[in-house]
Backbone as CSV, one residue per row, in Angstrom:
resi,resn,N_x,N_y,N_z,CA_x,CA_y,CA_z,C_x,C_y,C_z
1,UNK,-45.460,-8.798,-3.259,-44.257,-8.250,-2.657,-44.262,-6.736,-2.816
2,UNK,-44.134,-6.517,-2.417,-43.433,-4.472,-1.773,-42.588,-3.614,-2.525
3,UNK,-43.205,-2.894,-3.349,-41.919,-1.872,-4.342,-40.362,-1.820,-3.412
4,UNK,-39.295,-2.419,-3.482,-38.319,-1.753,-3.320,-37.315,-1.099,-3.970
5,UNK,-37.164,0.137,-2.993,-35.903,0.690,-4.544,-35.012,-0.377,-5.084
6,UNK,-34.422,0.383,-5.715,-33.462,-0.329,-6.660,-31.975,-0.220,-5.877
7,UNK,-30.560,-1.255,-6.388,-29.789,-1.044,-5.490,-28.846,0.361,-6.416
8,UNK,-28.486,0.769,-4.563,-27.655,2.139,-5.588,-28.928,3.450,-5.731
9,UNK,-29.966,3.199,-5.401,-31.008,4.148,-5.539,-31.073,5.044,-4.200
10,UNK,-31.021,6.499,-4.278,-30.904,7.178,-2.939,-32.612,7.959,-2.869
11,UNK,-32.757,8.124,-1.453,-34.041,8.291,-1.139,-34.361,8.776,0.531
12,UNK,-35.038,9.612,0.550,-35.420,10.271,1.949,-36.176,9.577,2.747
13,UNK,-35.714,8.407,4.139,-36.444,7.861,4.800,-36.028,8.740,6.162
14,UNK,-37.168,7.786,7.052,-37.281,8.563,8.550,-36.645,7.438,9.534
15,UNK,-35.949,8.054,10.726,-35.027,7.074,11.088,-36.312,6.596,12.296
16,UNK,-36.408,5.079,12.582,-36.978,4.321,13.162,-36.657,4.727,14.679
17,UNK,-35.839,3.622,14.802,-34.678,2.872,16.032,-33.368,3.633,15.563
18,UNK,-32.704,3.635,17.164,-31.405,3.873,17.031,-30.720,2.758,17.887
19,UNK,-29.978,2.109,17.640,-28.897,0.908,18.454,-27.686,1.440,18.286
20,UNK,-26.844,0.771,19.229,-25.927,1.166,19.398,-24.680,0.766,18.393
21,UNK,-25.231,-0.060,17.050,-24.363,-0.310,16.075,-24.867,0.410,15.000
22,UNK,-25.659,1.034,14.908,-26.438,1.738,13.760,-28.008,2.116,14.140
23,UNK,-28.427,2.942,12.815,-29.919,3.121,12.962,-30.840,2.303,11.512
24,UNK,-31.884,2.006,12.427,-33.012,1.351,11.413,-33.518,2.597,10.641
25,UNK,-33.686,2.642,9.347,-34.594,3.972,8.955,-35.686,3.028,7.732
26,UNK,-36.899,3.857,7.965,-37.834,3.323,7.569,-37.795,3.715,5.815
27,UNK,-38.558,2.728,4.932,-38.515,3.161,3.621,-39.028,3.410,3.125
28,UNK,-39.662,4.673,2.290,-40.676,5.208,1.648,-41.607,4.436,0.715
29,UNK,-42.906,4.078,0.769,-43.663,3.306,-0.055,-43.853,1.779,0.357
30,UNK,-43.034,1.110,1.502,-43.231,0.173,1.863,-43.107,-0.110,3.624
31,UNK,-42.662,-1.269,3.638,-43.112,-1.591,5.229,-41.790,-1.967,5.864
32,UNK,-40.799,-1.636,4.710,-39.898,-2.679,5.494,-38.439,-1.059,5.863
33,UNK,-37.617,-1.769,7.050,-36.821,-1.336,7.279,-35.065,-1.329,6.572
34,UNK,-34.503,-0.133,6.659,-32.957,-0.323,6.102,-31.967,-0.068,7.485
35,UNK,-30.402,-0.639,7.291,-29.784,-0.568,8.375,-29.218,0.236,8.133
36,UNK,-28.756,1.380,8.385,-27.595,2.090,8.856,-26.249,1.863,9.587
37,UNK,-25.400,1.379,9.342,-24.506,0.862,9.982,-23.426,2.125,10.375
38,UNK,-22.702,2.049,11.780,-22.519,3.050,12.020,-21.642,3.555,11.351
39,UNK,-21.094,2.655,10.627,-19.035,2.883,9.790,-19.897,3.698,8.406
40,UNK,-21.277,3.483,8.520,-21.640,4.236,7.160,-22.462,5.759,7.548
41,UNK,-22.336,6.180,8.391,-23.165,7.194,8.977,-22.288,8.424,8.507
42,UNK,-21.112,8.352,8.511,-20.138,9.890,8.558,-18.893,9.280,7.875
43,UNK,-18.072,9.943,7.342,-17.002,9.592,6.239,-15.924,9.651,7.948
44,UNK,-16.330,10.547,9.198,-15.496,10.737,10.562,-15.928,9.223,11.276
45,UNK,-15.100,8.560,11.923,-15.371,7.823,12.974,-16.509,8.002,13.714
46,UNK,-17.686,7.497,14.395,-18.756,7.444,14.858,-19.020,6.472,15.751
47,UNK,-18.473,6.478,16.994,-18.582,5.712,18.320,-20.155,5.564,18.828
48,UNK,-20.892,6.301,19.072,-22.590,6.583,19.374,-23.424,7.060,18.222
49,UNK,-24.316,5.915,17.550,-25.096,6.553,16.261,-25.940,7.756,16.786
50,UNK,-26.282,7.525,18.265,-27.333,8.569,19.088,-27.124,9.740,18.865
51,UNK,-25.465,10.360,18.677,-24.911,11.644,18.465,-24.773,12.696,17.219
52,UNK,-25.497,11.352,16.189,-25.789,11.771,14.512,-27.193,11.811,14.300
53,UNK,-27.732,10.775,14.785,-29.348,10.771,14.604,-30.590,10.495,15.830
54,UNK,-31.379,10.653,15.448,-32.611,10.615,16.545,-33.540,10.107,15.679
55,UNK,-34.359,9.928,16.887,-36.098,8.747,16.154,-36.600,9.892,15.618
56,UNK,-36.690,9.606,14.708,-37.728,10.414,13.555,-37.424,11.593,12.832
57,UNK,-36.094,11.566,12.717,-35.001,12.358,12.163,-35.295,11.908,10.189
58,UNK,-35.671,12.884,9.479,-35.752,12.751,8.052,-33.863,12.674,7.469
59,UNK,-33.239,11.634,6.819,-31.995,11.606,6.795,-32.280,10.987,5.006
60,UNK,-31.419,11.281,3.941,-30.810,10.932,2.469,-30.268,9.252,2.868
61,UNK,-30.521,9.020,2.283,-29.705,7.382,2.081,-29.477,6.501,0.952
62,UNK,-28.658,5.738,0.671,-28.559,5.710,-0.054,-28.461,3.709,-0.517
63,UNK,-29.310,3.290,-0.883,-29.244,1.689,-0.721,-27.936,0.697,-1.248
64,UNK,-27.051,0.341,-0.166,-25.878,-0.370,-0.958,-25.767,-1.845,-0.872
65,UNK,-26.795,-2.373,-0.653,-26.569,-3.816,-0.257,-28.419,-4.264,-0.183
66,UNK,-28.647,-5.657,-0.828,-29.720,-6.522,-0.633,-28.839,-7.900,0.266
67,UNK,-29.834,-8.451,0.924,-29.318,-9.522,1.613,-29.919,-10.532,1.766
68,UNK,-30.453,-11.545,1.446,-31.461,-12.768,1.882,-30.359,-13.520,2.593
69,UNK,-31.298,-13.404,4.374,-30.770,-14.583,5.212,-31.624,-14.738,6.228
70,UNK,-32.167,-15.976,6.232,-33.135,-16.810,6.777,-34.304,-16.540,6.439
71,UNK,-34.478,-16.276,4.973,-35.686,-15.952,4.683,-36.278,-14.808,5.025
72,UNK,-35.240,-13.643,5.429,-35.922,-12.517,5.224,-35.114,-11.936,4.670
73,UNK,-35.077,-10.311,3.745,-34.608,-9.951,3.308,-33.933,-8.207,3.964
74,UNK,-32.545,-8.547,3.969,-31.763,-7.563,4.658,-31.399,-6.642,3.901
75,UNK,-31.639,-5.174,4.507,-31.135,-4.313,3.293,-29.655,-3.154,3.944
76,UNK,-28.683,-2.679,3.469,-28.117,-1.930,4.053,-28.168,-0.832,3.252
77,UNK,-28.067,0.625,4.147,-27.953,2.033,3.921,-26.691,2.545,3.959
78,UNK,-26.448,3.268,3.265,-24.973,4.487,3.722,-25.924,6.206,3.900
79,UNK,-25.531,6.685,4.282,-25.451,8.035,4.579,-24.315,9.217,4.379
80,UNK,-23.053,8.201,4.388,-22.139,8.663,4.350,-21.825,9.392,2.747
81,UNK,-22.545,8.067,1.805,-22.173,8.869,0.131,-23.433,9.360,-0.178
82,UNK,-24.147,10.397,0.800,-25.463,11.082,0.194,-24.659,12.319,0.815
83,UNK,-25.329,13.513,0.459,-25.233,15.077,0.961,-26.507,15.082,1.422
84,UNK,-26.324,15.172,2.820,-27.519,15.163,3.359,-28.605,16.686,3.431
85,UNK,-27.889,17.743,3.155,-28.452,19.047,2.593,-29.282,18.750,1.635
86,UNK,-28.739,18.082,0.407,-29.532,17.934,-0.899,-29.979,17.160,-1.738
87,UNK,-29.328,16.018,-1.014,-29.693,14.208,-1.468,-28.615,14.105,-2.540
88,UNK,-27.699,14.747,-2.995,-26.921,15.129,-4.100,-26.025,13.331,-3.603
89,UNK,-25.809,11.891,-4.912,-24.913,11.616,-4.681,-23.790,11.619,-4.595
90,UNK,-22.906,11.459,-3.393,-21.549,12.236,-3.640,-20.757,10.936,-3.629
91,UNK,-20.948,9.852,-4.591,-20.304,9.046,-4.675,-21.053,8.125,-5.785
92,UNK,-21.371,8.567,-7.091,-21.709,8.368,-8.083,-21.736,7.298,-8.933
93,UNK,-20.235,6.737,-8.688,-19.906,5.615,-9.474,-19.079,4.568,-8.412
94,UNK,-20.175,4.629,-7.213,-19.687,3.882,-6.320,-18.461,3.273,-5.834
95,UNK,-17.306,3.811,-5.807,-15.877,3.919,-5.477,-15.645,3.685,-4.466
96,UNK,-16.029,4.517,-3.216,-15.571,4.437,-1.845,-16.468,2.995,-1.781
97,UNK,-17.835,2.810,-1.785,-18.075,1.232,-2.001,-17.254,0.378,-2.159
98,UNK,-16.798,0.291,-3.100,-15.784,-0.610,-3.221,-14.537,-1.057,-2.612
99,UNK,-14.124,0.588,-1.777,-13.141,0.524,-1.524,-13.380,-0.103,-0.183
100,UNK,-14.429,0.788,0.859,-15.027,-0.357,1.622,-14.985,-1.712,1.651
101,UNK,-15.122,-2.146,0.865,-15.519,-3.773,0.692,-14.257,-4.271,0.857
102,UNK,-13.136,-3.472,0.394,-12.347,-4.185,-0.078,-11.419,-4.184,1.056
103,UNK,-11.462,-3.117,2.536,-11.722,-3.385,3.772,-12.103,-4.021,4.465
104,UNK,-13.154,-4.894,3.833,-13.395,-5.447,5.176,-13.217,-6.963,4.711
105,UNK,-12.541,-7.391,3.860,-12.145,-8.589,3.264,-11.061,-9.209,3.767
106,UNK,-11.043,-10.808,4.614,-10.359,-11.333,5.337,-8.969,-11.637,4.503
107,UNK,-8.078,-11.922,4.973,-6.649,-12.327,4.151,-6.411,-13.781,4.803
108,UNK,-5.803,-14.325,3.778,-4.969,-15.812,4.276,-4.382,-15.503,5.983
109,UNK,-3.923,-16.652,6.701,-2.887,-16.764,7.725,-1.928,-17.217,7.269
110,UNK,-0.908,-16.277,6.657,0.617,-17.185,6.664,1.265,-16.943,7.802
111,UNK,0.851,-17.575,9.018,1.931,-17.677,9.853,2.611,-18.854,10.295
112,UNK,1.729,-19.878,9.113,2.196,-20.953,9.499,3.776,-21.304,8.104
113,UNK,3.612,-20.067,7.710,4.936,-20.299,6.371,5.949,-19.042,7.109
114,UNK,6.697,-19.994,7.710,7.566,-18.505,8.570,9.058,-18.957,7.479
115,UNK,9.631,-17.375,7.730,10.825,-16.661,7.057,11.878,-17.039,8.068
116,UNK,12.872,-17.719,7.537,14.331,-17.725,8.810,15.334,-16.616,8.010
117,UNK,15.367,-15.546,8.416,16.876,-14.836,8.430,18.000,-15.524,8.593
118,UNK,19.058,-15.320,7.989,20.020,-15.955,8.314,21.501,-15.029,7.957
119,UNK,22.718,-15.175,8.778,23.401,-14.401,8.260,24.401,-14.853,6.835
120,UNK,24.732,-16.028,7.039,24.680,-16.513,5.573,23.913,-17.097,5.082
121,UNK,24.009,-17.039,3.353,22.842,-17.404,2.414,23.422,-18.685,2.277
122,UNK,22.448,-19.584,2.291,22.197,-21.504,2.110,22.096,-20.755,0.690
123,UNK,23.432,-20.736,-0.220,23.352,-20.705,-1.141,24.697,-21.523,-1.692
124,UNK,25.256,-21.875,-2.718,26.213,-22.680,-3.595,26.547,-21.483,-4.573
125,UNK,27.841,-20.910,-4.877,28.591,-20.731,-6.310,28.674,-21.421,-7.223
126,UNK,27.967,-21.092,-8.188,28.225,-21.957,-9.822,29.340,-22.011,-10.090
127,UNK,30.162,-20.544,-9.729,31.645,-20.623,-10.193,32.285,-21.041,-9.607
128,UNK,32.232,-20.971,-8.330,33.560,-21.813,-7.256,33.153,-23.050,-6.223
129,UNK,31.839,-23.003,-6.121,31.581,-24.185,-5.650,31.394,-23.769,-4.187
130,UNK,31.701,-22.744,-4.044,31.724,-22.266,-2.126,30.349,-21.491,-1.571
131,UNK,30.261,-21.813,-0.774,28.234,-21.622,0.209,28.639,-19.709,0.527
132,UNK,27.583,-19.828,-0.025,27.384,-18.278,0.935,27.564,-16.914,0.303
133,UNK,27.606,-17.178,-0.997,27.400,-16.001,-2.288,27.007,-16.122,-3.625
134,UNK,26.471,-15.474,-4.145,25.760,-15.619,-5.854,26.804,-15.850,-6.615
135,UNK,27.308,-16.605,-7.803,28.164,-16.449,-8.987,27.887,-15.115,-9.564
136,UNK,27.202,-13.725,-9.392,27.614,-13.080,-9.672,28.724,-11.884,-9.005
137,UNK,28.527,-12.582,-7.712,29.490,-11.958,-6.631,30.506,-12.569,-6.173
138,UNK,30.908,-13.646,-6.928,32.232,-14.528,-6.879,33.381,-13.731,-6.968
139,UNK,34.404,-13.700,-6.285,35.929,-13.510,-6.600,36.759,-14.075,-6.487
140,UNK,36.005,-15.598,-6.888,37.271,-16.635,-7.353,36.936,-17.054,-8.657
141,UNK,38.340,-17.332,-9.171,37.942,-18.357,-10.395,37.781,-19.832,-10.416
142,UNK,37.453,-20.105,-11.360,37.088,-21.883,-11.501,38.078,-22.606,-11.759
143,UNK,38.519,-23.349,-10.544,39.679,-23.994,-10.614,40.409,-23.934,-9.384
144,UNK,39.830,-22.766,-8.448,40.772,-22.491,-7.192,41.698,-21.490,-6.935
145,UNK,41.679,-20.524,-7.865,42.727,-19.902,-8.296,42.107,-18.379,-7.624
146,UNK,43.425,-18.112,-6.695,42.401,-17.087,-5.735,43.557,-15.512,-6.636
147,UNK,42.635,-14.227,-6.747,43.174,-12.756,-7.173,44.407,-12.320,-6.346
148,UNK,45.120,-11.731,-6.160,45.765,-11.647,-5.348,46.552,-9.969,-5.560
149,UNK,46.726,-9.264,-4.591,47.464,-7.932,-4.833,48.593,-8.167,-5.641
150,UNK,48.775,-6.670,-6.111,50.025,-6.146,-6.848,51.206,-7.115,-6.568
151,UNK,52.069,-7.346,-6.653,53.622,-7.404,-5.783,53.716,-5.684,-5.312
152,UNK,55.125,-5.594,-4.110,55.711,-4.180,-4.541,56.616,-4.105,-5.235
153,UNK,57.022,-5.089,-6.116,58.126,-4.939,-6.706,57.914,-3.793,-8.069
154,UNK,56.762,-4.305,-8.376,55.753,-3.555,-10.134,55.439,-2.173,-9.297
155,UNK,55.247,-1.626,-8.095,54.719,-0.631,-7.899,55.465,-0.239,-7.239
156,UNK,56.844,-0.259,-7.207,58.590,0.590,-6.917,58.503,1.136,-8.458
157,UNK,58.638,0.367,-9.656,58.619,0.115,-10.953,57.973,1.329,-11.468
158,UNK,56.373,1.144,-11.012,55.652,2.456,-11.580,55.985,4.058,-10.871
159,UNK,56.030,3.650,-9.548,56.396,5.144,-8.731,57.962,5.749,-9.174
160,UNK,58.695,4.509,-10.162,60.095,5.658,-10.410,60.042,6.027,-11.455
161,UNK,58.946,5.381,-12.172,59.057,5.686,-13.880,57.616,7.255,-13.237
162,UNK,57.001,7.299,-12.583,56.609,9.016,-12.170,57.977,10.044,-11.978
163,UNK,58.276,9.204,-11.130,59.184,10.248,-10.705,60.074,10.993,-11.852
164,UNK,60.880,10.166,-12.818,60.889,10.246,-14.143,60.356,11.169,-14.810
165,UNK,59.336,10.977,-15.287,58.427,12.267,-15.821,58.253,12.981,-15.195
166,UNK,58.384,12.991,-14.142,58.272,14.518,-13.052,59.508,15.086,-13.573
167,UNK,60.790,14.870,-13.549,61.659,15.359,-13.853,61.742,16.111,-14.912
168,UNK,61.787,15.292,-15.934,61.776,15.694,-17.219,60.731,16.984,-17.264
169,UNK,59.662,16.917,-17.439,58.725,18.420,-17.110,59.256,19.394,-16.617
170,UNK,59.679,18.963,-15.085,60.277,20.521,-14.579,61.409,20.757,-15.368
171,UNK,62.177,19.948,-15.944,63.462,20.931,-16.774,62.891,21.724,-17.788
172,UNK,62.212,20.827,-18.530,61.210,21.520,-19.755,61.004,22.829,-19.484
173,UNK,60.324,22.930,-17.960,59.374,24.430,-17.840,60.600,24.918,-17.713
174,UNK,61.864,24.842,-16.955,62.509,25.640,-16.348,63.553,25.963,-17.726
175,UNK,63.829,25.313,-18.668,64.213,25.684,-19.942,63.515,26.985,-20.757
176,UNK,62.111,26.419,-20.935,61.062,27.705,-21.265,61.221,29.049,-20.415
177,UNK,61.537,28.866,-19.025,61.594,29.985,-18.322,62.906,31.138,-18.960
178,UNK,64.082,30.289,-19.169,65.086,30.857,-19.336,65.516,31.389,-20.489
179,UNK,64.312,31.053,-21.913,64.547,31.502,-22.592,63.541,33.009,-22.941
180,UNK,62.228,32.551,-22.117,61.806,33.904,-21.997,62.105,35.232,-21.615
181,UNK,63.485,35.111,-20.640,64.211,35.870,-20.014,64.884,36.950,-21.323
């Protein structure tokens, strides 16, 4: 079998093929090819790989993926976490990797668990027994016994006993006045 780098190992190959989902680039010391995929070519969106690379273009890469399927072995490239000036990795402890991955990872279908809104809550009071609010938002008591306003009789009661002390004050001041005189 064929020295291949190691994964995570970056290295100067020459680009093969270009397709229109990526480029093949060839690998130093052996026979076999790496993919370039286009989402890995530029950290920018990349519609045409043709517009980044050409056949026989020397490009940094950087190996992020082994693959066995059907008995051959698939390898993928990024470009995107090399500096292609200096081979410098600019993604060290493989992060955006990850974060990648973690992109392109399918989610459940809950659409078969649907939400009904409703304007009242299918809910029961502990305290009163009545649909359609929490016992902590009850304003009845247990037993039936509903809050009910003031009377006006208690609040004639309080507004004359003000008035009252209003009085009394202004004589007060107006006493003080007259003796300052």
């Amino acid at each position: 079998m064929e020295a291949l780098p190691e994964l995570y190992a970056i290295f100067q190959g020459e680009v093969a093929t270009v397709t229109e989902y990526g480029a093949f680039i060839k690998i130093p010391g052996c026979r076999k090819q790496g993919l370039v995929h286009k989402t890995h070519m530029s950290a920018c969106r990349v519609d045409k790989p043709s517009e980044i690379v050409d056949v026989g273009d020397k490009v940094w890469v950087k190996l992020i993926g082994k693959e066995m399927k059907d008995d051959k072995l698939k390898l993928s490239l990024s470009m995107k976490v090399v500096n292609q000036g200096t081979g410098k990795d600019l993604d060290p402890n493989n992060v955006s990797l990850d974060q990648d991955e973690r992109k392109k990872r399918t989610f459940r279908d809950y659409t078969s668990q649907k939400i009904t809104l409703e304007a009242v809550l299918n809910t029961v009071c502990k305290k009163c027994g009545c649909k359609g609010h929490f016992a902590k938002e009850c304003f009845m008591q247990p037993g039936g016994t509903k809050y009910s306003l003031i009377p006006e009789e208690e609040e004639e009661e309080v507004t004359a006993a003000g008035h009252e002390r209003d009085k009394k004050t202004s004589l007060a001041d107006n006493s003080s006045k007259k003796r300052k005189k």
